[in-house]
Backbone of each chain as ProteinMPNN parsed JSONL, in Angstrom:
{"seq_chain_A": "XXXXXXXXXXXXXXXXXXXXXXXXXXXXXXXXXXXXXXXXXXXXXXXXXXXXXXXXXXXXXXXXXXXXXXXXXXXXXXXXXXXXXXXXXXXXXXXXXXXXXXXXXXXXXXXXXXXXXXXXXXXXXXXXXXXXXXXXXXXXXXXXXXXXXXXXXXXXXXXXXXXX", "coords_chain_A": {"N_chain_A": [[116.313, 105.826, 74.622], [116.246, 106.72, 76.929], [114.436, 104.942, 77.982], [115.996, 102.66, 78.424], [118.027, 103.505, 80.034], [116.935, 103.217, 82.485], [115.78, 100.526, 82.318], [118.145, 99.333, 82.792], [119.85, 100.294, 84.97], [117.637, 99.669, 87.011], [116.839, 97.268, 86.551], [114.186, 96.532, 86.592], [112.768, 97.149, 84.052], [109.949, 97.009, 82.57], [106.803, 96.255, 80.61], [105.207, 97.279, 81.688], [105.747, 100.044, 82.652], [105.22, 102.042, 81.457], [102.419, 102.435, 82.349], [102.939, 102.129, 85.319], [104.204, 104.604, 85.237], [102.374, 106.686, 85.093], [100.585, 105.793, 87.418], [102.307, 106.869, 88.743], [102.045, 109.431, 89.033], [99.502, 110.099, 89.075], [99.773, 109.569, 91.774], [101.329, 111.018, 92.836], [99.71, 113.876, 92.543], [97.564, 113.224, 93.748], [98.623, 113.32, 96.455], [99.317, 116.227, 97.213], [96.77, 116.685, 96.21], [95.181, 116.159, 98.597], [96.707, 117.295, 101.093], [96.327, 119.685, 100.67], [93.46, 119.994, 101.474], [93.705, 118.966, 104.438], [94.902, 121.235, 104.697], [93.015, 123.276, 104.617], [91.325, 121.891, 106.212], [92.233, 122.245, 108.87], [92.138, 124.902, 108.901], [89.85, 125.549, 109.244], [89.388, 125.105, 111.699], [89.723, 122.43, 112.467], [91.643, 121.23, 113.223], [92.057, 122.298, 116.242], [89.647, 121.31, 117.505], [89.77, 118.735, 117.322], [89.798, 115.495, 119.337], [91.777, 114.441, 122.31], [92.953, 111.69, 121.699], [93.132, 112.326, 118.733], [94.415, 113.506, 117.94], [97.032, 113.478, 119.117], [96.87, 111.267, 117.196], [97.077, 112.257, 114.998], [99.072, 114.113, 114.932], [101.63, 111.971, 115.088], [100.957, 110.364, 113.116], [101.6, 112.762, 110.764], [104.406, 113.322, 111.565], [105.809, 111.319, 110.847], [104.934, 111.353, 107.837], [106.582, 113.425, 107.536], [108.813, 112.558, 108.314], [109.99, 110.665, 106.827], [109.448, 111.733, 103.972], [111.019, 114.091, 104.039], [113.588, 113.137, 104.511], [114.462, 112.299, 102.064], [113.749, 114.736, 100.651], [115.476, 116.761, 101.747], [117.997, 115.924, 100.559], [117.541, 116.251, 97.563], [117.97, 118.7, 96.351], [119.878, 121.455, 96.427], [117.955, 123.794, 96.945], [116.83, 123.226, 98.571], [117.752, 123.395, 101.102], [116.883, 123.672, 103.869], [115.501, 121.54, 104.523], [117.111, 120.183, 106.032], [117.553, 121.052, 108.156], [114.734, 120.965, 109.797], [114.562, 118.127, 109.878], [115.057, 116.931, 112.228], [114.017, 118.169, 114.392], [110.952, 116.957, 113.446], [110.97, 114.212, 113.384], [111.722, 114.02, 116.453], [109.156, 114.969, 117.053], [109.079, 117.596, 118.15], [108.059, 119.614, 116.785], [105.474, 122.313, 115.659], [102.182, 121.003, 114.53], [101.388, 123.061, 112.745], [103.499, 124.092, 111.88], [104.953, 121.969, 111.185], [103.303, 120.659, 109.342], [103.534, 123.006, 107.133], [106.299, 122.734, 106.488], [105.913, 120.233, 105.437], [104.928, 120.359, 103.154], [106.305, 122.711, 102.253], [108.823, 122.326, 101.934], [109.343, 120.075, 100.926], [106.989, 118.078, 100.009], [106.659, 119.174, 97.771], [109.221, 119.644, 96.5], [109.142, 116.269, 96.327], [107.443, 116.347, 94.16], [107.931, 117.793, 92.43], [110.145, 116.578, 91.762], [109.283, 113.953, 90.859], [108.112, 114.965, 88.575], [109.896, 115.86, 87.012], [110.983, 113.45, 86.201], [108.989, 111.875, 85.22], [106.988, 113.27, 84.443], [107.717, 115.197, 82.729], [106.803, 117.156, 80.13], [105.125, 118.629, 81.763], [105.801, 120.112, 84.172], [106.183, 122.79, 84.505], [103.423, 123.12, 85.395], [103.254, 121.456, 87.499], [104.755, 122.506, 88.854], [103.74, 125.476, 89.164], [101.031, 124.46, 90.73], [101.839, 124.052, 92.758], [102.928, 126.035, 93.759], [101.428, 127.779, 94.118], [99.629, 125.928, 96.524], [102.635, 126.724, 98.409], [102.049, 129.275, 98.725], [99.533, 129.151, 100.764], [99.807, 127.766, 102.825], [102.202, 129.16, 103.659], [101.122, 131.291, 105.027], [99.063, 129.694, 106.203], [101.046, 129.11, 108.585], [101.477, 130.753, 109.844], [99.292, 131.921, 111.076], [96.668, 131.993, 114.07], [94.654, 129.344, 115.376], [92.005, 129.897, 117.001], [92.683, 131.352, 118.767], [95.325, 130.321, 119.878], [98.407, 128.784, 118.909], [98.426, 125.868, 116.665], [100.479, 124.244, 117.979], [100.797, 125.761, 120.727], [97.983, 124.078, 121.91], [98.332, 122.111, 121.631], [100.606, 121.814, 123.288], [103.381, 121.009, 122.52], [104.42, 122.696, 121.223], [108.038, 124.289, 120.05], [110.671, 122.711, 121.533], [112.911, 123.518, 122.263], [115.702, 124.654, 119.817], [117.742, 121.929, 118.133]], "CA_chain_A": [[117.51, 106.002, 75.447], [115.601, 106.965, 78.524], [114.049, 103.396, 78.83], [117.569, 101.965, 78.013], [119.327, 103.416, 81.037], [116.336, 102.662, 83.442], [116.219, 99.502, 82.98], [120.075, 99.447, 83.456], [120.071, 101.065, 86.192], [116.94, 99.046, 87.922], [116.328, 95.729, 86.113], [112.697, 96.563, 86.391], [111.876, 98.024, 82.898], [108.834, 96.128, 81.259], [105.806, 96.778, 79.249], [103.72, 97.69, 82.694], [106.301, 100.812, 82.897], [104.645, 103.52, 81.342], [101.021, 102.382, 83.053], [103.244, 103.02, 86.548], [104.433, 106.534, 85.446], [100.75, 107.276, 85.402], [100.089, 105.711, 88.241], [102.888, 107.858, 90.048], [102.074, 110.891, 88.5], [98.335, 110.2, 90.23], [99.541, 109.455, 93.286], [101.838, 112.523, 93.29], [98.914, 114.31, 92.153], [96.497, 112.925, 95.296], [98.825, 113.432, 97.95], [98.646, 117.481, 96.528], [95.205, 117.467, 96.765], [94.708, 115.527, 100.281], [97.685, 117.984, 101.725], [94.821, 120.685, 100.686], [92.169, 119.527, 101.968], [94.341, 118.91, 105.398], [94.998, 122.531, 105.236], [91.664, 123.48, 104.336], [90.624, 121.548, 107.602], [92.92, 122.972, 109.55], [91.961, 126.587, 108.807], [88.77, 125.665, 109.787], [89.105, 124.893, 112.909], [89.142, 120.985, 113.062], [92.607, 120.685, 114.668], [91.39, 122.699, 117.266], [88.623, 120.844, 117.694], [90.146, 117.262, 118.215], [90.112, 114.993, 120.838], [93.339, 114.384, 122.735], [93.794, 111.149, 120.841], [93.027, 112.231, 117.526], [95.325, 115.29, 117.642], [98.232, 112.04, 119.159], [97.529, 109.95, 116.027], [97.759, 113.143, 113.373], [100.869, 114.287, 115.236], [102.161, 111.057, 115.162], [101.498, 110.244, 111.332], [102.267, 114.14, 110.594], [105.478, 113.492, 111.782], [105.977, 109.793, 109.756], [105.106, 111.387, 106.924], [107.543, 113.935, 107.207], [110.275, 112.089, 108.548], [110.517, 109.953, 105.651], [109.671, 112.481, 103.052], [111.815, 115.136, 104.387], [114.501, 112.546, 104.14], [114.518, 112.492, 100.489], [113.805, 116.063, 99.81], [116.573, 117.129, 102.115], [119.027, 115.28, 99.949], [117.247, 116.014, 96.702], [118.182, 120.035, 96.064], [120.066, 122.631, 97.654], [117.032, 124.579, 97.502], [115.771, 122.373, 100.028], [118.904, 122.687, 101.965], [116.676, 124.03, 104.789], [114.756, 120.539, 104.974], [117.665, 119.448, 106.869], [117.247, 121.808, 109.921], [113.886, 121.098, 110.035], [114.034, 116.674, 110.055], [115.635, 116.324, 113.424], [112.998, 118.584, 115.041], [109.724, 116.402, 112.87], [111.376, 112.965, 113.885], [111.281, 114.005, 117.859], [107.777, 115.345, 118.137], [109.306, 119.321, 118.681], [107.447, 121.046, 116.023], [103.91, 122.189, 116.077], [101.503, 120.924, 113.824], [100.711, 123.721, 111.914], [104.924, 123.939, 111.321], [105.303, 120.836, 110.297], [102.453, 120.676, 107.636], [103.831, 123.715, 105.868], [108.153, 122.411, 106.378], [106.317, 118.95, 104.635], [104.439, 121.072, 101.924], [107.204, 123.641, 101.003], [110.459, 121.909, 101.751], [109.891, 117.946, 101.225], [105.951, 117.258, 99.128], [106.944, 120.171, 96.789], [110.183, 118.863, 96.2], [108.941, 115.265, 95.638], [106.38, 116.738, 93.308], [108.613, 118.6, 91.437], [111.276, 115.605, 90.823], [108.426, 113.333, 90.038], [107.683, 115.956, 87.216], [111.286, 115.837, 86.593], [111.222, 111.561, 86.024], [107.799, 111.572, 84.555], [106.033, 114.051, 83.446], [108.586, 116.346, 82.093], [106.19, 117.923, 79.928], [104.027, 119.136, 82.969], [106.441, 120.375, 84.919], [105.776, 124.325, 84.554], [102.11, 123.24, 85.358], [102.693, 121.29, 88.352], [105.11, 123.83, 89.77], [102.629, 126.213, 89.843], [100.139, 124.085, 91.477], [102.618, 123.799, 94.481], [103.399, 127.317, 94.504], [99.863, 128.246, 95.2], [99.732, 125.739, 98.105], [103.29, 126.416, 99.114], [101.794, 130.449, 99.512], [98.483, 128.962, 101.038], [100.918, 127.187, 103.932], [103.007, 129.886, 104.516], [99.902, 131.849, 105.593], [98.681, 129.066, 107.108], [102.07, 128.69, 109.475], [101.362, 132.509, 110.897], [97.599, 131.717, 111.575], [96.536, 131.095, 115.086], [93.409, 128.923, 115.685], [91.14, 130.032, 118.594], [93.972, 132.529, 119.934], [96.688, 129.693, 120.008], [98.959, 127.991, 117.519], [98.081, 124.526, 117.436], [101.458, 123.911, 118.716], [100.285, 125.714, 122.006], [97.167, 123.714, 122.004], [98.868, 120.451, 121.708], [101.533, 121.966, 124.606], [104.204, 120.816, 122.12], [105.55, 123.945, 120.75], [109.439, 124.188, 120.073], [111.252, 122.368, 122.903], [114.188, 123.679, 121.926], [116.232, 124.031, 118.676], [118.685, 121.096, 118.328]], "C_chain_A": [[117.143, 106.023, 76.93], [114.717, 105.546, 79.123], [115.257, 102.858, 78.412], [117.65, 101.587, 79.535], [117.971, 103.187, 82.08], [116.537, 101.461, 84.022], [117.752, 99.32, 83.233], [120.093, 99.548, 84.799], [119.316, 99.654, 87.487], [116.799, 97.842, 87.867], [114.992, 95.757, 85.859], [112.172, 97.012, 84.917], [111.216, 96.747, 82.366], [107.684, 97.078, 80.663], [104.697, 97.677, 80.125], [104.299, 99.526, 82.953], [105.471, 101.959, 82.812], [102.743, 103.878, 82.431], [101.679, 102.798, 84.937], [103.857, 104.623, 86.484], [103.027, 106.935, 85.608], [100.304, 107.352, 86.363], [100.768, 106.912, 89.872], [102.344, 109.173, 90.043], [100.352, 111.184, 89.727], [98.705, 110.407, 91.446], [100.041, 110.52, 93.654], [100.477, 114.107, 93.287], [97.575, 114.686, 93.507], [97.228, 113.256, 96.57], [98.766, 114.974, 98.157], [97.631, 118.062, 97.139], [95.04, 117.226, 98.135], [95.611, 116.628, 101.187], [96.567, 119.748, 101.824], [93.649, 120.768, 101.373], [92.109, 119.575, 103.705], [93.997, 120.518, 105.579], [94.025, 123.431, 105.186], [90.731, 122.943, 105.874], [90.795, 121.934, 108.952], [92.786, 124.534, 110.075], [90.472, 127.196, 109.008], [88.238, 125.62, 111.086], [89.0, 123.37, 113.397], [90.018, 120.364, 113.771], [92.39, 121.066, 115.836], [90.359, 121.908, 118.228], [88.632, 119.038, 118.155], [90.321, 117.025, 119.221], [91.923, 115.18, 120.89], [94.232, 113.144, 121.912], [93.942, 111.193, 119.496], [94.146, 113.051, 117.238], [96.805, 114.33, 118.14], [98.145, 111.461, 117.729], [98.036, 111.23, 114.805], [99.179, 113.935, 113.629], [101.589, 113.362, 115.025], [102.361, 110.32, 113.236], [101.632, 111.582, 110.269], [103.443, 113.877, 110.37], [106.372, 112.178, 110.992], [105.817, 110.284, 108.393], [106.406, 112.667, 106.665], [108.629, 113.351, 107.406], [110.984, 111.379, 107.677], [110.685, 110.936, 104.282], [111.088, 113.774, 102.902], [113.454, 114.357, 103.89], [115.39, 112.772, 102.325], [114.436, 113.782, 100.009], [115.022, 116.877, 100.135], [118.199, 116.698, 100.971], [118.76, 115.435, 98.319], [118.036, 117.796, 95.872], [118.917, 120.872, 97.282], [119.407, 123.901, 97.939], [116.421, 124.502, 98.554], [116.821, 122.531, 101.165], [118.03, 122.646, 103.434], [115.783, 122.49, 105.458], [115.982, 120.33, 106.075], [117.917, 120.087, 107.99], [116.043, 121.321, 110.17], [113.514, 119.105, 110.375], [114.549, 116.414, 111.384], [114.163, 116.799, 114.362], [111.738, 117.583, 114.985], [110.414, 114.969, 113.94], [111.43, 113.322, 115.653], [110.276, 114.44, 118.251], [108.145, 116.84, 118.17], [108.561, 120.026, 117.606], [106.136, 120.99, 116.131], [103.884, 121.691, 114.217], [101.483, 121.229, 112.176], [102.044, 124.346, 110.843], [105.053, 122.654, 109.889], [104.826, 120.412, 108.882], [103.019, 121.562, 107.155], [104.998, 123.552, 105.37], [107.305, 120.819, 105.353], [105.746, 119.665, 103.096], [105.718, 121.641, 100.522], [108.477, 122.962, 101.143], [110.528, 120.555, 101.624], [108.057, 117.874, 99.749], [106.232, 117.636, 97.144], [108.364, 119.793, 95.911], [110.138, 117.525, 95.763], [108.48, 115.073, 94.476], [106.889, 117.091, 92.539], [110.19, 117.608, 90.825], [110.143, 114.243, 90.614], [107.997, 113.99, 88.591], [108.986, 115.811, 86.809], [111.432, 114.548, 85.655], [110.218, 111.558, 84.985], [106.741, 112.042, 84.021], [107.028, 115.654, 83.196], [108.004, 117.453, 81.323], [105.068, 118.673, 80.473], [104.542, 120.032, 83.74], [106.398, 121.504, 85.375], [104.061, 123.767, 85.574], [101.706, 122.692, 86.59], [103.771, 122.018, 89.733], [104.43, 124.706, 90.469], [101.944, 126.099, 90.747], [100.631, 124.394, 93.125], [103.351, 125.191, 94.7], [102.416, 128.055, 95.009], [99.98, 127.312, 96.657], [101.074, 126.252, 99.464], [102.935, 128.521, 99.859], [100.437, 130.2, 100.635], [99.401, 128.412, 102.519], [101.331, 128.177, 104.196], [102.065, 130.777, 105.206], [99.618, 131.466, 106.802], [99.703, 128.759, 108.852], [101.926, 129.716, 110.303], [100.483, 132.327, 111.427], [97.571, 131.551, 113.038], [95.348, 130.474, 115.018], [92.99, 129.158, 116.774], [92.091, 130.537, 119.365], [95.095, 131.577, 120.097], [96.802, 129.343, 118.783], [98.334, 126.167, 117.562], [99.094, 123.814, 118.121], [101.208, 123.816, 120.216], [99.169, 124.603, 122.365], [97.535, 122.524, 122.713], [100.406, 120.364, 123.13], [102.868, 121.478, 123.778], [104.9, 121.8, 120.867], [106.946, 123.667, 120.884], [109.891, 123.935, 121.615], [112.637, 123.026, 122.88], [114.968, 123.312, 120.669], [117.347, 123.087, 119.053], [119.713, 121.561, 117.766]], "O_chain_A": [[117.69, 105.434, 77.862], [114.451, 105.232, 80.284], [114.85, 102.44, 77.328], [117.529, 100.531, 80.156], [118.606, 102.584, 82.946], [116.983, 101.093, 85.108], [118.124, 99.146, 84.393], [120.421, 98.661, 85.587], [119.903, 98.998, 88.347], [116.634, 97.176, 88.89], [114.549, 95.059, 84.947], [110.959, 97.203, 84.824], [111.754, 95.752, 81.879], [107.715, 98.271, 80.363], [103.788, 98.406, 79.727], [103.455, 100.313, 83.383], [105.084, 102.683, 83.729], [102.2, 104.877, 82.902], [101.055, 103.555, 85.681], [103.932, 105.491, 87.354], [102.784, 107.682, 86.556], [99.681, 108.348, 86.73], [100.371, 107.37, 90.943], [102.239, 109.886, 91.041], [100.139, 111.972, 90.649], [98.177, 111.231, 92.193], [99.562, 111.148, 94.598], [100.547, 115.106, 94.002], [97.008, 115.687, 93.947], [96.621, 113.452, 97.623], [98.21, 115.294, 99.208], [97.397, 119.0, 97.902], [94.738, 118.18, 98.853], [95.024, 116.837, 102.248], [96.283, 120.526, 102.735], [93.052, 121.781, 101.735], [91.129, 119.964, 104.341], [93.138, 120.991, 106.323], [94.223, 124.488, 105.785], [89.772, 123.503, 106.404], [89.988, 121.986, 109.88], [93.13, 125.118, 111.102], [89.994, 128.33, 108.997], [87.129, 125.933, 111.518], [88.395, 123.034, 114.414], [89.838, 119.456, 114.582], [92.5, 120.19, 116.694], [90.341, 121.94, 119.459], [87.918, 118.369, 118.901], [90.807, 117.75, 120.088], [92.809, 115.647, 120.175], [95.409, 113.195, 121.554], [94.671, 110.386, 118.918], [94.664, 113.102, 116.123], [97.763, 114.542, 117.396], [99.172, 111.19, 117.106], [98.983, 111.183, 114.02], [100.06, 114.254, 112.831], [102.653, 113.821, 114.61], [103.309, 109.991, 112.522], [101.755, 111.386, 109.06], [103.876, 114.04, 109.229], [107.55, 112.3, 110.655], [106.543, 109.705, 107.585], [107.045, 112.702, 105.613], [109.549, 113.607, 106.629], [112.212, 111.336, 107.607], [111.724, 110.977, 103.624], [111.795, 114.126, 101.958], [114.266, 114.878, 103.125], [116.425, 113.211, 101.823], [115.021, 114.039, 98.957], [115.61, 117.552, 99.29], [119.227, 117.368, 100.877], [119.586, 114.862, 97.608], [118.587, 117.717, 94.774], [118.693, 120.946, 98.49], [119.787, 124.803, 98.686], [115.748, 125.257, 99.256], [116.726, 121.788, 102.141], [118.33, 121.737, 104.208], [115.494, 122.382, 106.65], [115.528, 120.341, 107.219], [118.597, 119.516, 108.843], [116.157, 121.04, 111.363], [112.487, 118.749, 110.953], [114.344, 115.226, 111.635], [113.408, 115.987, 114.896], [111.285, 117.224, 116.071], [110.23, 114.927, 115.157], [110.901, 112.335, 116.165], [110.049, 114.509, 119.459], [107.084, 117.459, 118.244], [108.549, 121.252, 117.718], [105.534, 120.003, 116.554], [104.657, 121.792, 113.265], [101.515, 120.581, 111.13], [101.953, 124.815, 109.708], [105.153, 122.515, 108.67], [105.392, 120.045, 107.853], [103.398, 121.041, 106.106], [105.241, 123.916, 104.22], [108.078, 120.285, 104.557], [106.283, 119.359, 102.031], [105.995, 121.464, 99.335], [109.253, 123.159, 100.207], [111.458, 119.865, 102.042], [108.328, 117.581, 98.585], [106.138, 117.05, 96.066], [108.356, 119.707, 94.683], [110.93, 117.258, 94.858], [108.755, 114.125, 93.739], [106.376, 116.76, 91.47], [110.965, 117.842, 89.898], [110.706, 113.414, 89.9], [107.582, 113.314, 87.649], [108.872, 115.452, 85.637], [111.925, 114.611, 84.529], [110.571, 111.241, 83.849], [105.838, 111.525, 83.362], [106.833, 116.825, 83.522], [108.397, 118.597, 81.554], [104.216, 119.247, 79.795], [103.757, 120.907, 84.107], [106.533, 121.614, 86.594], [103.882, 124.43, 86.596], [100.596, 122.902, 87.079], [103.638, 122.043, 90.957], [104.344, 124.882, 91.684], [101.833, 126.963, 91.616], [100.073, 124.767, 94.157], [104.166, 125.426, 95.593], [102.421, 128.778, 96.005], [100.341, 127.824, 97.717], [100.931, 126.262, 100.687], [103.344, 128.984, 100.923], [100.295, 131.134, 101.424], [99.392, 129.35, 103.316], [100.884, 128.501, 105.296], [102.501, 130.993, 106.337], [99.684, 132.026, 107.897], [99.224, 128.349, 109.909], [102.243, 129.601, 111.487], [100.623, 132.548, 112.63], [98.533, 130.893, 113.437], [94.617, 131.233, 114.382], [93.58, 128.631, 117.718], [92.302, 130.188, 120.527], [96.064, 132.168, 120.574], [96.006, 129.399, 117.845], [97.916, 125.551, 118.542], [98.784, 122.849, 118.82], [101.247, 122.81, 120.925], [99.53, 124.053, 123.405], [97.255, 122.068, 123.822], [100.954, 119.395, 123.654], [103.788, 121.554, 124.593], [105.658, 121.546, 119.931], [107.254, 122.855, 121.756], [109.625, 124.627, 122.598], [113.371, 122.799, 123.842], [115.061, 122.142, 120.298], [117.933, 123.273, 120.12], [120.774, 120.939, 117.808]]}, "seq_chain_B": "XXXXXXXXXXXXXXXXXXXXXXXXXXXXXXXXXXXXXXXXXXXXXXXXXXX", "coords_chain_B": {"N_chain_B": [[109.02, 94.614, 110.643], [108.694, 98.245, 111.012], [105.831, 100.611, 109.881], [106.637, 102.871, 109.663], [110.058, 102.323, 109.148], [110.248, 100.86, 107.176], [109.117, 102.783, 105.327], [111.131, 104.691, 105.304], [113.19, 102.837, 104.404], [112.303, 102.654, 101.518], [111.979, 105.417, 100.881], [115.102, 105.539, 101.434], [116.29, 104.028, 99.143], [114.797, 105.381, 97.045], [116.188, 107.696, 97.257], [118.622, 107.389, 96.637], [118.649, 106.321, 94.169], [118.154, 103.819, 93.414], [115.577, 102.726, 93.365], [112.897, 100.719, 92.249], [110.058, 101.942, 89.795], [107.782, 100.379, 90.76], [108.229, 100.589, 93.316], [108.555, 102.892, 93.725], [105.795, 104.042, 93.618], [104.436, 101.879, 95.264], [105.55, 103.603, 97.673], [104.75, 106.413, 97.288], [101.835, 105.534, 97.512], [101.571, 104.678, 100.417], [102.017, 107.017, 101.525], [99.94, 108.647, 101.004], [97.867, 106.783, 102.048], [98.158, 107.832, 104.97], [98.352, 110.095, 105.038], [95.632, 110.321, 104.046], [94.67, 109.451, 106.026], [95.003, 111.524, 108.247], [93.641, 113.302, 107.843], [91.232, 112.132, 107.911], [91.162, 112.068, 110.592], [91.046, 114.831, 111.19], [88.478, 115.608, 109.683], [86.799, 114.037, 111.142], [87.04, 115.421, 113.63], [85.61, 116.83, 116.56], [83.742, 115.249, 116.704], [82.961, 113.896, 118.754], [81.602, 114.982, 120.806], [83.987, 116.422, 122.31], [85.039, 119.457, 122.054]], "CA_chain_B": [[109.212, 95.757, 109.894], [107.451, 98.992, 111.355], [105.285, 101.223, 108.966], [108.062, 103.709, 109.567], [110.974, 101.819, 109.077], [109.31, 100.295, 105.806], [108.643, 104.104, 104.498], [112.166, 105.206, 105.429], [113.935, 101.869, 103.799], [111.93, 103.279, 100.665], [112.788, 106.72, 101.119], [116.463, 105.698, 101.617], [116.424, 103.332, 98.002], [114.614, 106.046, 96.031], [117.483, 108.858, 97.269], [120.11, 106.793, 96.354], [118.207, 105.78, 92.352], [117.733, 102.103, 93.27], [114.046, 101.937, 94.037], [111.904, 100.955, 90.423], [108.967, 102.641, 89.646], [107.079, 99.851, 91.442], [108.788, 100.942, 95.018], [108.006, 104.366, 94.083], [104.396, 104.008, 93.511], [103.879, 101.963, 97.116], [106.359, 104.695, 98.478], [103.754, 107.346, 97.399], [100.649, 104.93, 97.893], [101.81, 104.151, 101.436], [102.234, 108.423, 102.025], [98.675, 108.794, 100.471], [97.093, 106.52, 103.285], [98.83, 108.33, 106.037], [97.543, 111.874, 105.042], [94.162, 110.251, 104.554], [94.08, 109.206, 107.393], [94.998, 112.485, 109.204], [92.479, 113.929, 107.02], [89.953, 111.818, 108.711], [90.899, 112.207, 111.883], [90.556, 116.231, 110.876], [87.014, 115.888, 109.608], [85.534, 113.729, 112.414], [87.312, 115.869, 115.221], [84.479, 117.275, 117.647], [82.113, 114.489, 116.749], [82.82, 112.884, 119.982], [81.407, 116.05, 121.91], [84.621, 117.581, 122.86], [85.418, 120.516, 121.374]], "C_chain_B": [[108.179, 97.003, 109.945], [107.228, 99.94, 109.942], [106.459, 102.469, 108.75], [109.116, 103.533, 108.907], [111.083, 101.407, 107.563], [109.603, 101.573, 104.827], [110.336, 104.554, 104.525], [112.924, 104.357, 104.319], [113.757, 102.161, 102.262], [112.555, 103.895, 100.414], [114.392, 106.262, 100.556], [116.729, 105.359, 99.271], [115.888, 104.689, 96.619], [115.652, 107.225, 95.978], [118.489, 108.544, 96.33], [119.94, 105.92, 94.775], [117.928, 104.587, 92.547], [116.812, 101.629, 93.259], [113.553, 101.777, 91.987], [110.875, 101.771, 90.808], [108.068, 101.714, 90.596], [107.221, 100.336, 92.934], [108.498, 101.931, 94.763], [107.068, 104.508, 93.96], [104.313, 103.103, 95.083], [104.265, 103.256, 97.857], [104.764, 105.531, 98.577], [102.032, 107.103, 97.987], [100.464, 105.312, 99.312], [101.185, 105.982, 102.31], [100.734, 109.329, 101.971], [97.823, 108.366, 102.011], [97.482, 107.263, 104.501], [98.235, 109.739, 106.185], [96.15, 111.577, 105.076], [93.297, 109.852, 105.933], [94.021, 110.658, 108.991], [93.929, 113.553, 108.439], [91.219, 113.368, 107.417], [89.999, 112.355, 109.823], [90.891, 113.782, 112.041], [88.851, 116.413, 111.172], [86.239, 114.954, 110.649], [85.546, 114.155, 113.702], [85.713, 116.849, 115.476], [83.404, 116.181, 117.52], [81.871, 113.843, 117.928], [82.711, 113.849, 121.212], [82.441, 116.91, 122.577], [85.262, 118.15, 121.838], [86.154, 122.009, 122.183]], "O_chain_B": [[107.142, 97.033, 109.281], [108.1, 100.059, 109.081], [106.97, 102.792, 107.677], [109.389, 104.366, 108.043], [112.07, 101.705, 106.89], [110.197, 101.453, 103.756], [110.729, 104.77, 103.379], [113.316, 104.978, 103.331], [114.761, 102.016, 101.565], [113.615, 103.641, 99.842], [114.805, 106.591, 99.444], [117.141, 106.149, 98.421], [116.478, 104.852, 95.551], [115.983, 107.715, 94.898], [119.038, 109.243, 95.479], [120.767, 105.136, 94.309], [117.269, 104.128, 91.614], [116.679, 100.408, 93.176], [113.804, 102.439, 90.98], [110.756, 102.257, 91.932], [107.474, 102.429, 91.402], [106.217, 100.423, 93.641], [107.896, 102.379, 95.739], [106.956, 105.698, 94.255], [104.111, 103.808, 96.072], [103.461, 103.889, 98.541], [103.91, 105.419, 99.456], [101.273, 107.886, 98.559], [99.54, 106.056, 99.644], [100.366, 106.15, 103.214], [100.452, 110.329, 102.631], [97.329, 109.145, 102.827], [96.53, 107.083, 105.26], [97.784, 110.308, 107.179], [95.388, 112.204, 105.812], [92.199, 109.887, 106.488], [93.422, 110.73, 110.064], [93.689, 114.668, 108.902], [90.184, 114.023, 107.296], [89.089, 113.084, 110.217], [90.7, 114.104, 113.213], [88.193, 116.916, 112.083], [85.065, 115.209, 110.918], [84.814, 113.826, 114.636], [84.992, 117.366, 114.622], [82.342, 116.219, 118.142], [80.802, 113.292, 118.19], [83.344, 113.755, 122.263], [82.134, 117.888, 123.258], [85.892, 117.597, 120.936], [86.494, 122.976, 121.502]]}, "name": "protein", "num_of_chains": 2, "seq": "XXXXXXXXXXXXXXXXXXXXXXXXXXXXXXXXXXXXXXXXXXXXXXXXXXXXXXXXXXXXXXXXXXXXXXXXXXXXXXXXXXXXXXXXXXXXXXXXXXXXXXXXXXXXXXXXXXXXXXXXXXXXXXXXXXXXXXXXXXXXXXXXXXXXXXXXXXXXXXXXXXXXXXXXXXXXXXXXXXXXXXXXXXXXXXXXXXXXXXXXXXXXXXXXXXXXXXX"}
């Protein structure tokens, strides 16, 4: 029934189908870990520690990956309702850093993560909840933190310009 | 068609149920390179002496 109304829906259903739920389930899986690893680098001191243009390009695809994700999570739950205060800010550059990674974590990756488990791994779903409720307490931590006596917001001089 | 624009046009198609599984696997691919890449530019910050 559930490959019925897919293809219905998409036209796409073939035989390669179930080999791309896998492949999503990975990729949902990797962006997880890499979002870890981020915040793991972060808490070490390596945003701190960037040049001026390195700390431009990860603000800059920081804010790309939220602007799109956020999109979708905003619209996905009204648990999320709060994504949608938070995409106007990501899309102009106004939030720090160390914001933004934890608004794409807990209100937009977590949310993708958790309706990918919804689509495709239904029987996981408890298991990869969890996962993202450890990072989404590991983030909120991380959002209080300062590095080297500033936020990295201050660092980067682009702290809240003002709410919109 | 910017890398943005691209990711959003995504975005928009998977909100709205229309994307296949193929569009949602680049979608996520695409979101993958983007963090790895700020994940580099993490681990090689100070190598270029300022710190």
């Amino acid at each position: 029934m559930e490959k019925f109304e897919f293809k219905k829906q998409t036209g796409e259903w073939d035989e390669n189908t179930l080999e791309k739920k896998d492949e999503i389930g990975t990729e949902l899986l990797t962006a997880g870990e890499q979002l870890e690893e981020i915040v793991e680098l972060i808490e070490k001191g390596g945003f701190a520690e960037s040049d001026d243009a390195a700390k431009e390009r990860i603000k800059q695809k920081t804010n790309m990956v939220c602007g799109t994700i956020l999109t979708l999570a905003g619209l996905w739950g009204a648990s999320h309702a709060d994504a949608f205060e938070f995409v106007p800010r990501i899309i102009r550059g106004e939030m720090a850093p160390a914001e933004t990674l934890s608004v794409l974590a807990i209100g937009a990756l977590s949310t993708l993560a958790l309706k990918g488990a919804e689509l495709f791994f239904k029987g996981k779903r408890d298991e990869i909840l969890g996962a993202f409720g450890e990072l989404k307490d590991r983030l909120s931590r991380l959002q209080r933190k300062k590095f080297h006596g500033q936020t990295a917001g201050e660092m980067l001089n682009i702290e809240e310009k003002g709410a919109p | 068609m910017t890398q943005e624009q691209k990711l959003k046009t995504l975005a928009q198609k998977i909100k709205d149920g229309f994307a296949t599984e193929a569009e949602t696997l680049v979608f996520l691919k695409e979101i993958n390179v983007l963090l790895a890449e700020i994940k580099n530019d993490l681990k090689n910050s100070g190598k270029n002496g300022k710190i």
